[in-house]
KEVEXZA-743247 format. One line per field, with one value per atom (N, C-alpha, C): residue number from 1; residue in one letter; atom name; x, y, z negated. Coordinates in steps of 0.2 Angstrom, whole numbers, padded with zeros to 4 digits, m for minus. Layout:
BEGIN
i: NUM:... $
aa: A:... $
at: CA:... $
x: X:... $
y: Y:... $
z: Z:... $
This chain:
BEGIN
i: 1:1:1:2:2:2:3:3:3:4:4:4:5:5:5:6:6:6:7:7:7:8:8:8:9:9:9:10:10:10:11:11:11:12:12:12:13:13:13:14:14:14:15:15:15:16:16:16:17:17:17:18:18:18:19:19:19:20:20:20:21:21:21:22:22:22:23:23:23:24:24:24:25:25:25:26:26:26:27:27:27:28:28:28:29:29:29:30:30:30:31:31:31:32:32:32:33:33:33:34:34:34:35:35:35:36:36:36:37:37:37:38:38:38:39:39:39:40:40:40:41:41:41:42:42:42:43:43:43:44:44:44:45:45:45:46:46:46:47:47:47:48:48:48:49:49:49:50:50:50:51:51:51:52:52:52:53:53:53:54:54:54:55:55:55:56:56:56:57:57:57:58:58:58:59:59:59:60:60:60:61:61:61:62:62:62:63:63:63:64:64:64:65:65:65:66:66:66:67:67:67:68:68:68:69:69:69:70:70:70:71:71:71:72:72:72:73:73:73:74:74:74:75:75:75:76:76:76:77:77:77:78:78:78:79:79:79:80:80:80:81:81:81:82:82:82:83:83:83:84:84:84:85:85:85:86:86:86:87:87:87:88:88:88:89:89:89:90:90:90:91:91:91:92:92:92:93:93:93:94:94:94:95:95:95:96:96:96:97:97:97:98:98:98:99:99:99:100:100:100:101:101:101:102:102:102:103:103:103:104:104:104:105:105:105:106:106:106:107:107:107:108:108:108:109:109:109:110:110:110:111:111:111:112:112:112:113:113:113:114:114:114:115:115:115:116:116:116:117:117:117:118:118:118:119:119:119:120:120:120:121:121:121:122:122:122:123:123:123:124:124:124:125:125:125:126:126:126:127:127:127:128:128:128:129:129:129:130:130:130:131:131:131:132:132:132:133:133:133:134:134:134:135:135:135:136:136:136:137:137:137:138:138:138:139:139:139:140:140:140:141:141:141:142:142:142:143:143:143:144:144:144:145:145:145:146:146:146:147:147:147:148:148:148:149:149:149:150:150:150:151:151:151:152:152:152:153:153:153:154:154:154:155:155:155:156:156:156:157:157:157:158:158:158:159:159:159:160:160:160:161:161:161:162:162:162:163:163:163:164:164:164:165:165:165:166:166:166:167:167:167:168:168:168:169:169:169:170:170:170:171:171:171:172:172:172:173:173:173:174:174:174:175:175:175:176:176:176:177:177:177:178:178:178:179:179:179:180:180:180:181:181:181:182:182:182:183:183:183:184:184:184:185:185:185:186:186:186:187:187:187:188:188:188:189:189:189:190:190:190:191:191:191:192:192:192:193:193:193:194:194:194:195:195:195:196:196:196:197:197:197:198:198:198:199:199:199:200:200:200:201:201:201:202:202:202:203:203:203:204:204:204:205:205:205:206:206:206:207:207:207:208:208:208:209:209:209:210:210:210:211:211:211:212:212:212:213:213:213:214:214:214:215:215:215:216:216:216:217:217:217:218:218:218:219:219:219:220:220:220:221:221:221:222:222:222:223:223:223:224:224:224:225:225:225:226:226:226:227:227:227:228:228:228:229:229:229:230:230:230:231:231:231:232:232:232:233:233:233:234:234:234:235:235:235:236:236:236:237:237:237:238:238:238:239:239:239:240:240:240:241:241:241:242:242:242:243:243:243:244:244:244:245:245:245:246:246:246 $
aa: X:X:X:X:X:X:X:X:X:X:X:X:X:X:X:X:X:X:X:X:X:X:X:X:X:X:X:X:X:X:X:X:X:X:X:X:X:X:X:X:X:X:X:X:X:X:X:X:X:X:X:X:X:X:X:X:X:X:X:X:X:X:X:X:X:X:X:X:X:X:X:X:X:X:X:X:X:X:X:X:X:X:X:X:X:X:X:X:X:X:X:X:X:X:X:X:X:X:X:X:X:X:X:X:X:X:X:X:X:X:X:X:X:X:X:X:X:X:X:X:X:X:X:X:X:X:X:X:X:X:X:X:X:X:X:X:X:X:X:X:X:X:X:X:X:X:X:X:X:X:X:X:X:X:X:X:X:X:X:X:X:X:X:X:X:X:X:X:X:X:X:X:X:X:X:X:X:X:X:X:X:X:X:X:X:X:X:X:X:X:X:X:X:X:X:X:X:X:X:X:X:X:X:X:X:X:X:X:X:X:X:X:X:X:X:X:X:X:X:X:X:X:X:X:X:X:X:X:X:X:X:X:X:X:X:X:X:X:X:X:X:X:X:X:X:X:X:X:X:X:X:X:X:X:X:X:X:X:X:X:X:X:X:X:X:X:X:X:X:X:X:X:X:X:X:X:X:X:X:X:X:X:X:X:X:X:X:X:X:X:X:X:X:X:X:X:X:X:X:X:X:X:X:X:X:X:X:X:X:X:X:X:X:X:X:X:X:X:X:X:X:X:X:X:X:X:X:X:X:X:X:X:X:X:X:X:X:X:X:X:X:X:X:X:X:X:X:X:X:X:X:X:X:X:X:X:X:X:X:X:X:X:X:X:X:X:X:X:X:X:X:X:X:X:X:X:X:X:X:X:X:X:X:X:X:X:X:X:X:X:X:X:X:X:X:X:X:X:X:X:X:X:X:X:X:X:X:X:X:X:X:X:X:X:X:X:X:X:X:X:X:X:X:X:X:X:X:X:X:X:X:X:X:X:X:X:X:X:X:X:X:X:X:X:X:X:X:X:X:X:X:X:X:X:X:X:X:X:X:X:X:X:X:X:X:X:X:X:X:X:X:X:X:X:X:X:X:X:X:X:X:X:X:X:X:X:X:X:X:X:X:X:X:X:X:X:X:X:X:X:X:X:X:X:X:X:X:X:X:X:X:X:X:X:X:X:X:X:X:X:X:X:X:X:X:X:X:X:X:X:X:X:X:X:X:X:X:X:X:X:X:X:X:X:X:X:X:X:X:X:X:X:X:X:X:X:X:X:X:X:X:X:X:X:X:X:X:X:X:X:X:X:X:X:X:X:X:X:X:X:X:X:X:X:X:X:X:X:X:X:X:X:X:X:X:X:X:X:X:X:X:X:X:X:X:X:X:X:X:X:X:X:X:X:X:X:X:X:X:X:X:X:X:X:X:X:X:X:X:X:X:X:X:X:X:X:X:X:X:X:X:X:X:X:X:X:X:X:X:X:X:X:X:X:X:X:X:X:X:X:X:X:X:X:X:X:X:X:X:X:X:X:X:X:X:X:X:X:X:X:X:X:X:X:X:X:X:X:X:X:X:X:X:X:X:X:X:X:X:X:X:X:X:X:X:X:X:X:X:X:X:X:X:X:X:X:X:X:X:X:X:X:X:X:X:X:X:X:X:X:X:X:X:X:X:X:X:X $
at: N:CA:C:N:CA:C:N:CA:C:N:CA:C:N:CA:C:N:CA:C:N:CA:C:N:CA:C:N:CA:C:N:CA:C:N:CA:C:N:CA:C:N:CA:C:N:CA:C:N:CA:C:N:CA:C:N:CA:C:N:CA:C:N:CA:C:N:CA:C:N:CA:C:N:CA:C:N:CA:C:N:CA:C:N:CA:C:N:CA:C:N:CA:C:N:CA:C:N:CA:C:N:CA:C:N:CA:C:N:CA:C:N:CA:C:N:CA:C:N:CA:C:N:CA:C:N:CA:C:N:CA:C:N:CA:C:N:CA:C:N:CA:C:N:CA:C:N:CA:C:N:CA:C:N:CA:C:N:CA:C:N:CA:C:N:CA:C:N:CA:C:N:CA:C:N:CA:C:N:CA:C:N:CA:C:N:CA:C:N:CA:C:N:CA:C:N:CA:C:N:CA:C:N:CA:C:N:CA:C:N:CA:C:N:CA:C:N:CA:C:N:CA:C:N:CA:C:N:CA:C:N:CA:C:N:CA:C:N:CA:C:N:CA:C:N:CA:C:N:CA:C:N:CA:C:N:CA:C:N:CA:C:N:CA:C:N:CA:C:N:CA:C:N:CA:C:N:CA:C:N:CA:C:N:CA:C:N:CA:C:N:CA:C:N:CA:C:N:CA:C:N:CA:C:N:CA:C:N:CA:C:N:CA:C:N:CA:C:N:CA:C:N:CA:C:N:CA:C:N:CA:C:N:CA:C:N:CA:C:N:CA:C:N:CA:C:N:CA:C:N:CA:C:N:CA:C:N:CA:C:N:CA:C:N:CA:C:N:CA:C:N:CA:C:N:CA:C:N:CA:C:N:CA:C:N:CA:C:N:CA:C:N:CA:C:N:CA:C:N:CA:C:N:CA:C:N:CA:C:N:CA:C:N:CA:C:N:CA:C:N:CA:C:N:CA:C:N:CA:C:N:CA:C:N:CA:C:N:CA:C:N:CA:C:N:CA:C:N:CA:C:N:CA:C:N:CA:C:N:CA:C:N:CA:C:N:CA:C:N:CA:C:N:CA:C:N:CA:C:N:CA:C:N:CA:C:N:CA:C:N:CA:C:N:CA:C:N:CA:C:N:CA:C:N:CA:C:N:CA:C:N:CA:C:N:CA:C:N:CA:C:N:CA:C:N:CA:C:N:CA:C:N:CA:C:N:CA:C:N:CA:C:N:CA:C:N:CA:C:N:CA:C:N:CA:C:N:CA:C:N:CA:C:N:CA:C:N:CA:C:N:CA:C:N:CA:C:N:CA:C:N:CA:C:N:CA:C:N:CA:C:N:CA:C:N:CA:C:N:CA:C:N:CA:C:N:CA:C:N:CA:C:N:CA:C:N:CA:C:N:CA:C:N:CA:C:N:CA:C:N:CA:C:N:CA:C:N:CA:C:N:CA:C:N:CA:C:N:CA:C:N:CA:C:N:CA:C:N:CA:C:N:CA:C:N:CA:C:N:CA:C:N:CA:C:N:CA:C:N:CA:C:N:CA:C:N:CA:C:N:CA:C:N:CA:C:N:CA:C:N:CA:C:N:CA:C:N:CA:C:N:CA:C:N:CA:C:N:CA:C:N:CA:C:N:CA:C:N:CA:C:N:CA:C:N:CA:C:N:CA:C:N:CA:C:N:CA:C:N:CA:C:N:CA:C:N:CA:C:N:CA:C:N:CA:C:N:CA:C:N:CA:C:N:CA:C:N:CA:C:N:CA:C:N:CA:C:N:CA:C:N:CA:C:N:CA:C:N:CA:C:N:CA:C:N:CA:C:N:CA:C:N:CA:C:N:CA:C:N:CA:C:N:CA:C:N:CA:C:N:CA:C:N:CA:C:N:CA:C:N:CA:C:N:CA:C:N:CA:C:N:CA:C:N:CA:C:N:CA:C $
x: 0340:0336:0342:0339:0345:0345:0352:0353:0351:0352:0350:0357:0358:0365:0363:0367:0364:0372:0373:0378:0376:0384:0383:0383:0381:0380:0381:0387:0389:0387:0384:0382:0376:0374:0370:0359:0361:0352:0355:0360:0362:0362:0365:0367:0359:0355:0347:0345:0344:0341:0342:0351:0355:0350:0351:0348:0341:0336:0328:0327:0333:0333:0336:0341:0342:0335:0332:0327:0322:0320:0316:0318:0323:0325:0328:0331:0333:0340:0345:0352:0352:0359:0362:0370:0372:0378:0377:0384:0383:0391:0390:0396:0399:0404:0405:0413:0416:0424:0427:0420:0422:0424:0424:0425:0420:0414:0411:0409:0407:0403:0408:0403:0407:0407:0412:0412:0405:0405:0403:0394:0393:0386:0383:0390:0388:0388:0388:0390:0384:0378:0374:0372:0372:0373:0378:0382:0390:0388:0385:0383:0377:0375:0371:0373:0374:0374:0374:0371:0364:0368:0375:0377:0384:0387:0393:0395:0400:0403:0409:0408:0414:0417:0423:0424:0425:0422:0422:0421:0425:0422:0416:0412:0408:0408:0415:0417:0422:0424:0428:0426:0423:0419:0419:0427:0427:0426:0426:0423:0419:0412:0406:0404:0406:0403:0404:0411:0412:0408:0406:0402:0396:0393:0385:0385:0389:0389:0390:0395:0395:0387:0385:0378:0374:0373:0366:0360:0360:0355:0349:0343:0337:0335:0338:0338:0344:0345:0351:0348:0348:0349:0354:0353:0360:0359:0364:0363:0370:0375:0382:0381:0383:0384:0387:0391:0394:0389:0387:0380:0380:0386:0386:0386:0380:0379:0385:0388:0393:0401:0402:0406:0407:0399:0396:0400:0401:0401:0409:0413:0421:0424:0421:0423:0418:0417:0410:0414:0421:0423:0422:0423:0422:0415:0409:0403:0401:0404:0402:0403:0408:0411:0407:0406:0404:0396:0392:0385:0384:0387:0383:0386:0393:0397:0395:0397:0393:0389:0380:0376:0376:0380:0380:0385:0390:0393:0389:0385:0379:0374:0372:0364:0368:0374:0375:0377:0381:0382:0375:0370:0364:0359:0361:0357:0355:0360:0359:0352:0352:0346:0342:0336:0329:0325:0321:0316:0320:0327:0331:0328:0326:0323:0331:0330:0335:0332:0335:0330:0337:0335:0341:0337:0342:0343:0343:0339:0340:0339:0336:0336:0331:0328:0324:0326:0335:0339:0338:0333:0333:0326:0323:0319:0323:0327:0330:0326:0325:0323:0315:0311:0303:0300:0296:0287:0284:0282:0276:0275:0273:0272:0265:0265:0268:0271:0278:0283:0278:0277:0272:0278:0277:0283:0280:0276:0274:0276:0280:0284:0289:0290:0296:0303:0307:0316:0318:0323:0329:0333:0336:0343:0346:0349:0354:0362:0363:0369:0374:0378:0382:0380:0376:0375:0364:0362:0356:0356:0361:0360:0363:0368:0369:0368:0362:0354:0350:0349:0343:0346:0351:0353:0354:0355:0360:0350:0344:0338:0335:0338:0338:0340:0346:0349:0347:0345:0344:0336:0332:0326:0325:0331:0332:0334:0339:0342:0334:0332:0325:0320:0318:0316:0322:0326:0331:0331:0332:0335:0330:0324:0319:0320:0324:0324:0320:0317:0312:0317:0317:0318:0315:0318:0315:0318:0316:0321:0317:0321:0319:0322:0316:0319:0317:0325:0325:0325:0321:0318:0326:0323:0327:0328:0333:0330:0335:0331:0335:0334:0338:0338:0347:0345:0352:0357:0363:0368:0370:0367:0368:0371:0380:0382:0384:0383:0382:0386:0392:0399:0400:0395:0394:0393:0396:0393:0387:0387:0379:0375:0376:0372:0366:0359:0353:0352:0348:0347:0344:0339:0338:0344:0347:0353:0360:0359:0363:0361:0353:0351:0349:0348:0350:0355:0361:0367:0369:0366:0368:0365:0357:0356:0356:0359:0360:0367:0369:0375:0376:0368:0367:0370:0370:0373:0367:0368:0361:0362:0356:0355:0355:0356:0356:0350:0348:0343:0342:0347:0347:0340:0340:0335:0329:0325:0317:0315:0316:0315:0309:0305:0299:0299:0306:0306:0304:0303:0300:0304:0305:0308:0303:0303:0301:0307:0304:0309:0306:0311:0307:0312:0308:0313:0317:0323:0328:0326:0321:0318:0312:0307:0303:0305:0312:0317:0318:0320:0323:0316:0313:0307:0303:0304:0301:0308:0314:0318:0316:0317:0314:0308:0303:0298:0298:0303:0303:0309:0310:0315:0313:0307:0305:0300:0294:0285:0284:0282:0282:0277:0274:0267:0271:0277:0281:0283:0279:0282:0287:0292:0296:0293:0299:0296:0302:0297:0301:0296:0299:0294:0296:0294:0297:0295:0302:0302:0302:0297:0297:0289:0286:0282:0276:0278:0271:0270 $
y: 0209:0204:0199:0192:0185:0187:0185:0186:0177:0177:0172:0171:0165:0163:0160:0162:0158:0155:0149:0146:0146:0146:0148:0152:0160:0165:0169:0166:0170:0167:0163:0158:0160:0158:0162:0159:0156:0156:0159:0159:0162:0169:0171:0177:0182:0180:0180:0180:0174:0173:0180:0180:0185:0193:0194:0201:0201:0197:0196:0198:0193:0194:0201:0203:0211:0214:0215:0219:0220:0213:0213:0215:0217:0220:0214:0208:0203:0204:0204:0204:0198:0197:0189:0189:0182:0180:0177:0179:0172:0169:0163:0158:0158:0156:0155:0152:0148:0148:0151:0151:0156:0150:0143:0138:0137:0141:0142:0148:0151:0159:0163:0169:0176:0183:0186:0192:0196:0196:0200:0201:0195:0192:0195:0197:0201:0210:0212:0217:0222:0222:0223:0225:0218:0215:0218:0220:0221:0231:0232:0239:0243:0234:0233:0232:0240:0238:0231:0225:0221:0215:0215:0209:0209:0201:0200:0195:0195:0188:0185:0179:0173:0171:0172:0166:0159:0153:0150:0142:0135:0131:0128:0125:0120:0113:0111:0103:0107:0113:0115:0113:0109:0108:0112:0115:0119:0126:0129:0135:0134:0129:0132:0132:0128:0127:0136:0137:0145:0149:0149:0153:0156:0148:0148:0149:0147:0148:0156:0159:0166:0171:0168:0170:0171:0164:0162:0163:0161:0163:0162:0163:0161:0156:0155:0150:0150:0146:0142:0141:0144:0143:0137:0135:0130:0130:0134:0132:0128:0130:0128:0121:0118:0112:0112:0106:0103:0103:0105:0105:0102:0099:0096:0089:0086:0080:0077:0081:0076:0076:0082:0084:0077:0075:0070:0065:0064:0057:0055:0062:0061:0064:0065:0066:0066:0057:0055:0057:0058:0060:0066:0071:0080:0077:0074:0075:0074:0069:0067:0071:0074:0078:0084:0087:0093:0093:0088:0088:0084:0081:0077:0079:0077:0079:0087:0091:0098:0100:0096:0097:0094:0089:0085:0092:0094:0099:0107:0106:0114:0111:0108:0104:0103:0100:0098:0102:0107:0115:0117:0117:0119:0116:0111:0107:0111:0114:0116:0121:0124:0129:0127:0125:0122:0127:0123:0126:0131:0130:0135:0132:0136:0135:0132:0124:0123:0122:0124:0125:0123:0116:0115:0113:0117:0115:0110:0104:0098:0100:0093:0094:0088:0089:0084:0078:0080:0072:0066:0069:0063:0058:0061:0057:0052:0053:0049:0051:0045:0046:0043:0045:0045:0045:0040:0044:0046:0045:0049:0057:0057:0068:0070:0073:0078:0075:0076:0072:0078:0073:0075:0071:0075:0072:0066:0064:0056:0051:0053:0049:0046:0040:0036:0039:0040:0041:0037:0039:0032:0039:0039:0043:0039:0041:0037:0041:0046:0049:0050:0051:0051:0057:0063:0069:0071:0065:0064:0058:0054:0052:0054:0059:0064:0069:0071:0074:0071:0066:0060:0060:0056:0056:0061:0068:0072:0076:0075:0075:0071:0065:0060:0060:0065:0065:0072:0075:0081:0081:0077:0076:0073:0068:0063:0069:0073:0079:0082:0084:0087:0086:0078:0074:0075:0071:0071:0078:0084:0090:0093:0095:0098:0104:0105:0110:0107:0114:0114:0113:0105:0105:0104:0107:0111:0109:0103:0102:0103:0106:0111:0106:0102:0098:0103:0109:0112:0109:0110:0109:0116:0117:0119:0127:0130:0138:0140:0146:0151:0159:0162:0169:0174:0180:0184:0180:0181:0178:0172:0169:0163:0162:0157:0159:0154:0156:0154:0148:0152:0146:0139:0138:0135:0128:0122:0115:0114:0115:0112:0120:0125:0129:0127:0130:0129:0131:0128:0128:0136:0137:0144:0149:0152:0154:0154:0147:0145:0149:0146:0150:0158:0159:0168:0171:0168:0170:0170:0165:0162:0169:0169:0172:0178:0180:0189:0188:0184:0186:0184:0182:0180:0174:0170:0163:0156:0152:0147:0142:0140:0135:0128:0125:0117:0116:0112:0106:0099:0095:0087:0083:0079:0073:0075:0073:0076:0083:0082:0091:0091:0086:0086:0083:0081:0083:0086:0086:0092:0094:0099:0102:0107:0105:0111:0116:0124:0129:0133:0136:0139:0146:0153:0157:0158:0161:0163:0165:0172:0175:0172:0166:0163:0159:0154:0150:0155:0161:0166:0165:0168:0170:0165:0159:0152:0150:0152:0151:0155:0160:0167:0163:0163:0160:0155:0148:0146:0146:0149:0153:0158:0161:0167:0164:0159:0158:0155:0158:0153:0148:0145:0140:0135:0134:0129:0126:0119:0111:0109:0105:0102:0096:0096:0089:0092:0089:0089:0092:0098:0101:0102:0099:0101:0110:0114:0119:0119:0122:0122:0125:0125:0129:0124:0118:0114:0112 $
z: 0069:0073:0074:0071:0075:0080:0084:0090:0092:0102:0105:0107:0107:0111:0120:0122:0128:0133:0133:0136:0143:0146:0153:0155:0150:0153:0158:0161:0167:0173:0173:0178:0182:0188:0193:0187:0184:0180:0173:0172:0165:0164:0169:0168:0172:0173:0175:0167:0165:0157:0152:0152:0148:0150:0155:0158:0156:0155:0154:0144:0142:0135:0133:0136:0133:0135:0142:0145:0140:0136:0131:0123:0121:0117:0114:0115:0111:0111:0105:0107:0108:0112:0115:0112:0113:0112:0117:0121:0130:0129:0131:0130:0137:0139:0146:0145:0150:0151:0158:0161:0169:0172:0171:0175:0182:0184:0187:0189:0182:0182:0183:0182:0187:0183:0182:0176:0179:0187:0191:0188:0187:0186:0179:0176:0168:0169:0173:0174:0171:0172:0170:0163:0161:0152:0149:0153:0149:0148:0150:0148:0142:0141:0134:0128:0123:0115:0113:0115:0112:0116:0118:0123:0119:0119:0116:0120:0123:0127:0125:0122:0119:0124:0126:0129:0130:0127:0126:0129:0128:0132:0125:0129:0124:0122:0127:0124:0119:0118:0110:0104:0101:0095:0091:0086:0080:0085:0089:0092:0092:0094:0096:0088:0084:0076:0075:0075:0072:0073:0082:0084:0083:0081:0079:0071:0068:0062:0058:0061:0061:0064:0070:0074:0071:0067:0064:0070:0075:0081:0079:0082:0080:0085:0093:0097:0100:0104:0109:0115:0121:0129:0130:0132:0133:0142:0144:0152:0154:0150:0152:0154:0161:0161:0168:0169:0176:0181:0187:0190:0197:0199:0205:0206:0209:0208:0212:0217:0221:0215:0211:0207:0202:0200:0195:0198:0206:0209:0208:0208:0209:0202:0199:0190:0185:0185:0180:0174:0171:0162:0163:0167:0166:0167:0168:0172:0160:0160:0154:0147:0148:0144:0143:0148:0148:0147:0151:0152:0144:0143:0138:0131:0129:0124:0124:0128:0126:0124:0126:0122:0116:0115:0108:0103:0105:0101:0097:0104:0101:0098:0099:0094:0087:0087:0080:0075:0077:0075:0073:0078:0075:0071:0069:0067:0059:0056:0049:0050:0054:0057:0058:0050:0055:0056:0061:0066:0068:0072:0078:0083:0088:0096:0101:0105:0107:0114:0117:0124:0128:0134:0136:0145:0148:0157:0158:0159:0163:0170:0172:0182:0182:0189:0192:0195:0194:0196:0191:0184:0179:0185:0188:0190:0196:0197:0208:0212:0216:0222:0222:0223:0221:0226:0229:0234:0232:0224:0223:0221:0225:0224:0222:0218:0216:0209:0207:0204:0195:0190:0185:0178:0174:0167:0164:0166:0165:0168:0172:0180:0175:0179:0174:0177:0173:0176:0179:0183:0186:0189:0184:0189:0192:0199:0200:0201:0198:0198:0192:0189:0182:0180:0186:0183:0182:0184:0183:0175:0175:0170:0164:0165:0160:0156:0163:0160:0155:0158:0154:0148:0146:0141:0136:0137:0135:0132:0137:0133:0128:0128:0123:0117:0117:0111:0108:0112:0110:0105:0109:0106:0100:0099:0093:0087:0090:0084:0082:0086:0084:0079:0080:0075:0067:0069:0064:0060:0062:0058:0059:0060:0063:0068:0072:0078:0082:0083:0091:0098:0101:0106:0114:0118:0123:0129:0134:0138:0145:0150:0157:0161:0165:0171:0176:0178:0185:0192:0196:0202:0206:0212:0216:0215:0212:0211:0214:0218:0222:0219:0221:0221:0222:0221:0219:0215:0216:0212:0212:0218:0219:0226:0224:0229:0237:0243:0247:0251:0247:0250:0244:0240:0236:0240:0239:0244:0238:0232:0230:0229:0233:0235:0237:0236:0238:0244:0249:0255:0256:0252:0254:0252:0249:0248:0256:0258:0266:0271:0270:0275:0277:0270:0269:0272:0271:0272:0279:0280:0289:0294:0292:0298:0293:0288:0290:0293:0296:0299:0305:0307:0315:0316:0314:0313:0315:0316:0319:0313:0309:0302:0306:0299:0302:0298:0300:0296:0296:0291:0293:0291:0295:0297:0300:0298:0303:0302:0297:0295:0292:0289:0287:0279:0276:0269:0266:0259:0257:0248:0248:0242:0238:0231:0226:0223:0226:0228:0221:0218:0212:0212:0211:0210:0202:0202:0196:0191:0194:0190:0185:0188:0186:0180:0181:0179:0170:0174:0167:0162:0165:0161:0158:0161:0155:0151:0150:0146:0142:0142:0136:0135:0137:0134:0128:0132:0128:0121:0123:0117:0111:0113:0106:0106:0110:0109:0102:0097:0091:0090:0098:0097:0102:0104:0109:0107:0109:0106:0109:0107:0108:0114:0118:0124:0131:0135:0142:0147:0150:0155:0162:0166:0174:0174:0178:0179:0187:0190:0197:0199:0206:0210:0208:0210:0210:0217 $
């Protein structure tokens, strides 16, 4: 059986993904540089036959080529990305390099591969700042961040590869995902993850502004299970999907 590559792997939705796709009997190839991610988070996987981990960056262009080409995967996960909008604020060329040249480096590599499933993590930062809720994939974009507009684009290009070469493109505008493995001392940590952490340790949460905000909270495991979805379902169209609760 082709295996499924999934970048990022080590990372708090990657290394979730990785675990779902061995659970279901899929070998994996997981990419990671540890620039983030955590051996910790493979521990599981790494006791699977069915699990091979690269170390790899994916702004290395002739490495991810070799990778994939050697693979011959049947789909691509693409989690690996710079993830911190403030991160985006204070290093828009890392922000650029890695979110957008990255996916440009995997899709191209893949392009030989038609109809290879390319399924990529965006975020709900392509939309900004919106009144209208329930926010619906018909909503017009405005990012306003280097790391919301490095999404948008980075599904631009990817969609165009699709057309062009015939890959099933597949792009995941992630909403707020919490669960396990996600880590707490993290400044773009999730609110529920904080507050997790706080009061198992008797500690008293904060909550800025009126407190009547509202966020879509989606768990890890959900997140997991519609990448694997959209990774093996052979009736999934190429487009753009909001991943979240509703």
């Amino acid at each position: 059986m082709e295996p499924i590559i999934v970048s990022g792997a080590a990372g708090f939705i990657g290394s979730h993904t990785v675990d779902r796709l061995l659970s279901q009997g899929y070998p994996v190839i997981g990419l990671d540089n540890f620039r983030t991610g955590r051996s910790e988070n493979l521990e599981q996987a790494g006791r699977s036959g069915d699990f091979t981990l690269e170390k790899l960056d994916i702004t290395d262009r002739s490495g991810v080529e070799s990778v994939i080409e050697r693979a011959r995967p049947r789909a691509i996960i693409h989690l690996a990305a710079l993830v911190s909008v403030q991160e985006s604020l204070h290093s828009p060329h890392d922000n650029f390099r890695i979110n957008l040249e990255g996916t440009h480096n995997l899709a191209c590599a893949a392009r030989s591969f038609r109809g290879l499933r390319f399924v990529m993590a965006s975020s709900a930062a392509v939309y900004g700042n919106t009144d209208r809720l329930p926010i619906t994939e018909a909503q017009e974009t405005d990012p306003i961040t280097p790391y919301g507009a490095a999404k948008l684009a980075s599904e631009n290009l990817l969609l165009a590869y699709g057309q062009s070469y015939g890959l099933r493109a597949i792009c995941y505008r992630y909403f707020n995902v919490y669960g396990p493995r996600q880590d707490p001392s993290s400044p773009y940590s999730g609110v529920i993850s904080i507050f997790q952490d706080r009061l198992s340790r008797g500690k008293p949460i904060t909550i800025f502004g009126d407190g009547k905000q509202t966020r879509d909270f989606i768990s890890v495991y959900d997140v997991a299970k519609a990448n694997v979805e959209a990774a093996i379902a052979t009736d999934f169209e190429s487009g753009r999907y909001n991943i979240c609760t509703g």
